[in-house]
C-alpha positions in Angstrom: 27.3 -8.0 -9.9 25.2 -5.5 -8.9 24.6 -4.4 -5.0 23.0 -1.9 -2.9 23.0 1.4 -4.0 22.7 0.7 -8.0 19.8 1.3 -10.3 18.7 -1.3 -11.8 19.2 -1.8 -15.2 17.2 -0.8 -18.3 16.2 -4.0 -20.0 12.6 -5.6 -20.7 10.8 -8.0 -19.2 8.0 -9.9 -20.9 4.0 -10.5 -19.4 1.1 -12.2 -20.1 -1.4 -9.6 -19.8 -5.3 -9.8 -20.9 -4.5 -9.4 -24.6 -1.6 -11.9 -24.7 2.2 -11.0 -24.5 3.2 -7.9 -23.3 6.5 -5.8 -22.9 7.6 -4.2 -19.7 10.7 -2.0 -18.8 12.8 -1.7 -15.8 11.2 2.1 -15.5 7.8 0.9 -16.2 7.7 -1.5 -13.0 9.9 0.7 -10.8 9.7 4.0 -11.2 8.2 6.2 -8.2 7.5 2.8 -6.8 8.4 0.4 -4.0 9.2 -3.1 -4.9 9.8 -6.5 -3.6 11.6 -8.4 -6.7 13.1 -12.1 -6.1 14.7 -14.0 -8.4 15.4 -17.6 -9.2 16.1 -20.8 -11.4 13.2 -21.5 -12.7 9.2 -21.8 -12.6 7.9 -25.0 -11.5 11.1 -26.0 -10.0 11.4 -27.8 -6.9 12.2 -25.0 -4.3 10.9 -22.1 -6.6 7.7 -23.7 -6.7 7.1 -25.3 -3.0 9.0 -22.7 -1.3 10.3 -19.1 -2.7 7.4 -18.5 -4.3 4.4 -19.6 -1.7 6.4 -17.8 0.8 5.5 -14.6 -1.1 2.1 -15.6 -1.9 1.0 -16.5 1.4 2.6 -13.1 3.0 2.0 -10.5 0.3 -0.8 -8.5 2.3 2.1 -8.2 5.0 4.2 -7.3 2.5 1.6 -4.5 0.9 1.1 -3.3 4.8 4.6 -2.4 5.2 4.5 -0.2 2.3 5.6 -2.1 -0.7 3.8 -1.4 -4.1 4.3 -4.6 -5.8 5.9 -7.6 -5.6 7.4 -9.2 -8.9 9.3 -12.8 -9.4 11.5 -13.1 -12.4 13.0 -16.0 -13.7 14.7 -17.0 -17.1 11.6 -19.0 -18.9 9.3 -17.6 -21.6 6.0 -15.7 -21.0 3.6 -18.3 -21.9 5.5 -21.0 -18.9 5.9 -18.0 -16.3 1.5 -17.1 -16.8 0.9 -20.9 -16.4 3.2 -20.9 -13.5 1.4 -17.4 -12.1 -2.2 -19.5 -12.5 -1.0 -22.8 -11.0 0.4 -21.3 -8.2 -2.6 -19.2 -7.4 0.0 -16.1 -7.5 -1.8 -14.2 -10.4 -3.6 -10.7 -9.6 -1.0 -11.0 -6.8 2.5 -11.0 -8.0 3.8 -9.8 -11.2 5.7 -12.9 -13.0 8.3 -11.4 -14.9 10.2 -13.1 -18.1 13.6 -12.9 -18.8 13.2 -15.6 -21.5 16.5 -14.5 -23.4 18.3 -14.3 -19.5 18.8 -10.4 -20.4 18.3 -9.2 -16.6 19.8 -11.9 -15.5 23.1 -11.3 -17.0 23.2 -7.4 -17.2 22.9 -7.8 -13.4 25.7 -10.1 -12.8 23.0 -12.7 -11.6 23.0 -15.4 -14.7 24.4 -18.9 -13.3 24.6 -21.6 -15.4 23.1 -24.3 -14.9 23.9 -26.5 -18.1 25.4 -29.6 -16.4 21.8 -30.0 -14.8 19.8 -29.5 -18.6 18.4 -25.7 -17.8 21.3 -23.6 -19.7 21.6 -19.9 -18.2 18.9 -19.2 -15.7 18.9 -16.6 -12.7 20.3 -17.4 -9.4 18.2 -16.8 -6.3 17.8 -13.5 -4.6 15.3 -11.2 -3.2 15.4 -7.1 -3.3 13.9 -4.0 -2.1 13.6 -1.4 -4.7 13.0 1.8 -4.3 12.1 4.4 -7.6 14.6 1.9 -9.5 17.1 1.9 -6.6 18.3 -1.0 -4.8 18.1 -0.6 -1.2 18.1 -4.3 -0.2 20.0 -7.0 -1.7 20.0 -10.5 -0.7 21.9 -13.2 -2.2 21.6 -17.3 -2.0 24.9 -18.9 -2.1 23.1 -22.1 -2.9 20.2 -21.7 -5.8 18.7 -24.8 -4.4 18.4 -23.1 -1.2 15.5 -20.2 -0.1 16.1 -18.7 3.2 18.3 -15.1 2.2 15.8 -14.3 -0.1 13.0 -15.6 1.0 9.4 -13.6 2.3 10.5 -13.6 5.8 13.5 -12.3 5.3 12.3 -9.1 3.4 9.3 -8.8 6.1 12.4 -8.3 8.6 14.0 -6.4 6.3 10.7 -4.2 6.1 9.8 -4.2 9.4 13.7 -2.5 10.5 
């Protein structure tokens, strides 16, 4: 798994952007750049969609004021879910929604978990990180995917704000 200190690994990550699907790389997104990137299960989800991710929405010009460039989610569903997931949520324009539709991230970061018994196969388990130029200076783990506290917005504000 991978942990503080590590670059993160070269893999893409498909986007909805205004001409339809788009393909970005790990350098592409965080290269010379600060970045907030949480993971989890799955868009629409019960705590992904009530909790991880509004905690982000609702705090992102914090985040952007202590000096992050973008904040991204990623999560193991296809491009077309993750855009209808970034409009119904009211978090597109403000957070980058990052597919990992074949769970390749996911798993060449040691963060894949599946998930099968419950019907969702391989997905992402739930974490938050700083990034720094494709380094990872934070890390923060759930040790329950249901659960959003480690890795949620207030704990990368504190994270930020040490």
């Amino acid at each position: 798994m991978i942990k503080i200190g590590d670059k993160l690994p070269e893999v893409n990550f498909f986007v909805m952007g205004d001409d339809g699907k788009e393909v970005r790389t790990v350098s592409e997104i965080f290269s010379g750049r600060k970045v907030v990137l949480f993971g989890l299960p799955g868009a629409f989800t019960p705590t992904c969609h009530r909790n991880h991710l509004p905690g982000y929405i609702n705090s992102i010009d914090g985040i952007h004021a202590l000096g992050i460039d973008e904040v991204a989610v990623v999560a193991v569903n296809d491009v077309f879910v993750m855009d209808a997931w970034a409009k119904a949520s009211g978090g597109k324009g403000q957070i980058a929604f990052l597919s990992d539709g074949n769970a390749e991230f996911a798993r060449a970061t040691g963060l894949d978990i599946d998930l099968s018994a419950g019907g969702m196969g391989v997905r992402c388990t739930r974490f938050s990180m700083i990034v720094d130029d494709g380094t990872i200076t934070h890390f923060n783990l759930e040790d329950n995917p249901g659960v959003a506290e480690k890795s949620g917005a207030v704990a990368i504000i504190e994270q930020l704000k040490a």
